[in-house]
N, C-alpha and C positions, 0 to 999 in steps of 0.2 A: 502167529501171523500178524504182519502190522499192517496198517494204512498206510494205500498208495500216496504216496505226497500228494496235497489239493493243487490241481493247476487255478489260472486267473490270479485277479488281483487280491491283494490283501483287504482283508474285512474289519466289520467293528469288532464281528467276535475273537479275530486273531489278537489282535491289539490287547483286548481285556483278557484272554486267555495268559498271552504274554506276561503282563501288567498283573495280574492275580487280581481284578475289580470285575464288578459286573459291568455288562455291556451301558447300564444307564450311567454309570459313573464313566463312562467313556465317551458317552455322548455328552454329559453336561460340561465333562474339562472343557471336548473341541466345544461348545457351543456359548462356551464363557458361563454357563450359570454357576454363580459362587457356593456350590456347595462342599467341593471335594477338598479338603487339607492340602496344605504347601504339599508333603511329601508326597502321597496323594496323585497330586497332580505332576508331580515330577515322575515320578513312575509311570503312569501314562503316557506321559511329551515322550520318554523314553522308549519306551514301549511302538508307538507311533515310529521314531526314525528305527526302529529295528527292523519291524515288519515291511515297513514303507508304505505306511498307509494313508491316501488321498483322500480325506473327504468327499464326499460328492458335494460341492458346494450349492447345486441347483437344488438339490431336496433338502439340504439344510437349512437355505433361504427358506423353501416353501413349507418348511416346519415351523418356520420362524415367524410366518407371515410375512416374507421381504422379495422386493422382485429382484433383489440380488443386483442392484447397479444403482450409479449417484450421477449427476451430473455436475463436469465443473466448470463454469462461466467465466471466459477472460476475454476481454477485448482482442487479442491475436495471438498466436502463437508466432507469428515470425518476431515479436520481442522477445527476447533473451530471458528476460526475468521470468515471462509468463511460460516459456516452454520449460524453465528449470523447477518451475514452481510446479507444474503439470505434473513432472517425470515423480516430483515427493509427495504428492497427493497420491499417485496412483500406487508406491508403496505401500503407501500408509491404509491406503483403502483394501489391498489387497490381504492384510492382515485380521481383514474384518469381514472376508469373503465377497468385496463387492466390486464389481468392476467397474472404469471411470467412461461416462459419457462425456466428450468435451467438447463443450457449443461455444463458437468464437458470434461475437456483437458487435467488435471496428469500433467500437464505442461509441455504438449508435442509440440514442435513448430509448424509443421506438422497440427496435432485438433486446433490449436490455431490462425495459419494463416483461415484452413475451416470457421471456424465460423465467421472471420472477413469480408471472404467472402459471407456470408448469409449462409452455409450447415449447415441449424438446420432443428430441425424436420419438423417445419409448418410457415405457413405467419404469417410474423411478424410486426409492428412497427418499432420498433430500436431495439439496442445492448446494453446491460453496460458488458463491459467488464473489467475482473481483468490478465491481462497476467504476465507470468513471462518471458517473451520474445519479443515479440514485441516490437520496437521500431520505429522509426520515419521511416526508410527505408524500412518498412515492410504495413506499414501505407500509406505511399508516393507508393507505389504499387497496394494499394487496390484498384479493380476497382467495388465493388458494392457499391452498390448508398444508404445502408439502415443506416439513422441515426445510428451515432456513440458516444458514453460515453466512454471514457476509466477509469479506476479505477487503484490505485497502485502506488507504488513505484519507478515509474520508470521515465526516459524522454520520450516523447513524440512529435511527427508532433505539431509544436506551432500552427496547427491552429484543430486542434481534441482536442474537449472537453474533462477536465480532470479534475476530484475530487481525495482529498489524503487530509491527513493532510501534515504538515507543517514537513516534515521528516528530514531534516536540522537540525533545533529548536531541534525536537525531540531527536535526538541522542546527541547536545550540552545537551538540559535537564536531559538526562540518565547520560552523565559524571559530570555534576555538580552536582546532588545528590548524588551520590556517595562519589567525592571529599569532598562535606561538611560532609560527615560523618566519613574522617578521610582514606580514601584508596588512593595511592599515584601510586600503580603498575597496572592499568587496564588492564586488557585482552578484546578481543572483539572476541565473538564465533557469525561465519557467517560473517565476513568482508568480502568486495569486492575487487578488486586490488587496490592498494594505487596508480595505476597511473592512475587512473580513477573512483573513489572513488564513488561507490550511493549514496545516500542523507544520509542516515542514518550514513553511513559509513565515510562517510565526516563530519557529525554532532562532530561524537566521536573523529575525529582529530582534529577541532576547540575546541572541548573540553577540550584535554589534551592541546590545544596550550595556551588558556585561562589562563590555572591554571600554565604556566611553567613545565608543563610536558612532559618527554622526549617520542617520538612515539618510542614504541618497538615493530620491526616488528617479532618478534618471539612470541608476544602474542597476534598478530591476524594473527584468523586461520578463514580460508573457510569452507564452509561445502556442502555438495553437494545435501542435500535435507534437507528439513522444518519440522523433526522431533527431536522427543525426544532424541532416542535411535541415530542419528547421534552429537548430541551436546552432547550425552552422552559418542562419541566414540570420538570426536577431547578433548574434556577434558579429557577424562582420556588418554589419548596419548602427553597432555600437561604436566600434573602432573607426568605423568612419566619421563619427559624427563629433566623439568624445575629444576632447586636448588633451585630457588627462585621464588616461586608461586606468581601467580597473589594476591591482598588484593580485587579486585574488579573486577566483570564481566561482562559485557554487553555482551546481550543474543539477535539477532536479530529479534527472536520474545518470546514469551510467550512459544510456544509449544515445540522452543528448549532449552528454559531454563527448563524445566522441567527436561530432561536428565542431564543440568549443573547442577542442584542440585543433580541428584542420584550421579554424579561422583565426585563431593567435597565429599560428605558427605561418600562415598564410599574407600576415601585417607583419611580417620578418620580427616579431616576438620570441624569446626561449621562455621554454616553459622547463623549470620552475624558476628560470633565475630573474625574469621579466613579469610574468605572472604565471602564478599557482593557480592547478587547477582540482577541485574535490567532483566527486559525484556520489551518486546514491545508488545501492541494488549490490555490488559488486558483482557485476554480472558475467557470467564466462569470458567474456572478452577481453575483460578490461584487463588484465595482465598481458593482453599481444597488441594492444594500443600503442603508438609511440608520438612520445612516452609512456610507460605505463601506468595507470590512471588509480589513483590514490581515493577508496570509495567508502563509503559506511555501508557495512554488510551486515543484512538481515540472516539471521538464522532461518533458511527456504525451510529445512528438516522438521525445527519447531512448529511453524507457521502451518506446514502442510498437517504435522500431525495435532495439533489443539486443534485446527479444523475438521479433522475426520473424529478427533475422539468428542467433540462436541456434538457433532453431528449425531455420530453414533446414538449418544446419552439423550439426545432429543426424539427418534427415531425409535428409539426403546421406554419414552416416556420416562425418563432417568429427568425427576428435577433437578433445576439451575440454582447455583449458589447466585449471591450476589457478583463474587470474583470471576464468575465463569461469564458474565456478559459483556464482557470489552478484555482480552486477553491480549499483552502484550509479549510476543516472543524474543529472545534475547537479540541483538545489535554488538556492532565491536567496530573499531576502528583498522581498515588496512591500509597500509601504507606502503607508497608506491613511490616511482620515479617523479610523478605530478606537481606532489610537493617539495617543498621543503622541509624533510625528513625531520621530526621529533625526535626519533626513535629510531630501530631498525627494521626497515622495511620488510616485510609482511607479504604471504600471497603471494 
């Protein structure tokens, strides 16, 4: 006589049965504790898609001690960057069992300080935060205790965990493409004060300094928010004012180069054979742009996951090397209709 097949879902015991381990070594694989051997563990993972067996991730957290969710802070999701950046966090989270809460701020100092102090909706894990304002003294203030990611372009408390690309680099990268395509006059739309330059901003000065180029402080302009229609309003208040137009533009990001193309092209300018334009982010758009917009693209993939494995390691009391507190994720260059092509265009 055999046993009637078990109805319901697949269990821990099927999996180790499967697997030939006991049930503890089946709990430690899913539970990341490094005890079980490469093969081991492969046998398991295996084991798992056979059976098909689902975790229960609410009692796994609460084995773990975890309320099983993170929260991730961006000034909006109607930016492009920030909802691409959202969708790779919340993979990356998802391979760690935790689900993402995500609290928009407008890039309001005020919402932005809250949240650093823990006012989100529910118990959480940690933070990955993107500010457009916080910085080190604001940080150096913080008195709650909940793991902390920051994200962004900005300076930071050197001892709060920070992912970004290499922003520096990047803006030297923006001006040297440019350069080698024959532009001598750059403008930069979104610079920061030149007596205390962001990264990016700083990048674009070593840039012209690179090539023997003179810094014209009348062809960067500030902007006072991260759209279209404001890149669209400090250029064309350029072009009207300038005799002698910029040949090239760096765009501090994607979403305000989108305006610096309506308003060249608005001054009966072509773009790229009048002036080139770069931007920053390489953001879903920018290849349905016209022309299509030639941008320094951050690796989102990386970015999201050294934030979540950071987090994680914080979370679990896993100490920080020295290299793990400002982490730079890789950058590349795409190139697009915008410029004048180096290379073959990209993306």
């Amino acid at each position: 006589m055999t046993d009637s097949p078990r109805t319901g879902p697949p269990r821990l015991v099927d999996v180790a049965e499967v697997a030939g381990v006991s049930m503890k070594t089946v709990s430690n694989v899913i539970n990341g504790v490094d005890k079980a051997s490469a093969a081991t563990r492969a046998r398991v993972l295996s084991a798992i898609d056979e059976v098909g067996y689902q975790p229960n991730l609410s009692a796994r957290n609460l084995a773990r001690g975890r309320a099983g969710g993170i929260a991730l802070v961006v000034p909006s999701l109607e930016l492009p960057y920030f909802a691409s950046l959202a969708g790779q966090v919340i993979e990356a989270a998802e391979t760690r069992g935790w689900m993402v809460l995500i609290h928009q701020t407008g890039g309001d100092p005020a919402k932005e300080r809250a949240a650093l102090e823990g006012n989100v909706a529910r118990r959480i894990d940690g933070l990955i935060v993107s500010s457009q304002t916080t910085g080190p003294d604001e940080l150096a203030a913080r008195t709650d205790t909940t793991p902390l990611v920051m994200l962004g372009n900005r300076t930071f408390d050197p001892g709060t965990p920070h992912v970004d690309i290499d922003n520096l680099e990047a803006g030297r990268m923006a001006v040297r493409h440019l350069v080698a395509g024959g532009c001598r006059r750059l403008a930069m739309i979104g610079a920061s004060d030149l007596h205390a330059p962001a990264p990016r901003t700083h990048g674009y000065l070593e840039g012209l300094a690179e090539h023997g180029l003179p810094v014209r402080p009348e062809l960067l302009r500030g902007i006072t928010r991260n759209t279209g229609d404001e890149g669209e309003r400090v250029v064309e208040e350029l072009l009207r004012h300038d005799t002698d137009p910029p040949d090239g533009i760096v765009a501090i990001t994607d979403w305000v180069a989108q305006g610096v193309l309506r308003a060249v092209q608005r001054h009966g300018l072509r773009v790229p054979d009048d002036v080139a334009v770069i931007g920053f982010d390489d953001i879903p758009y920018a290849r349905t742009f016209y022309p299509s917009l030639t941008s320094i693209a951050p690796d989102r993939h990386q970015v999201a996951a050294q934030a979540v494995s950071l987090l994680d390691r914080l979370v679990s009391r896993t100490p920080l090397g020295a290299d793990d507190v400002q982490v730079h994720a890789p950058l590349r260059l795409v190139v697009r209709e915008s410029t004048r092509p180096t290379a073959s265009p990209s993306g």
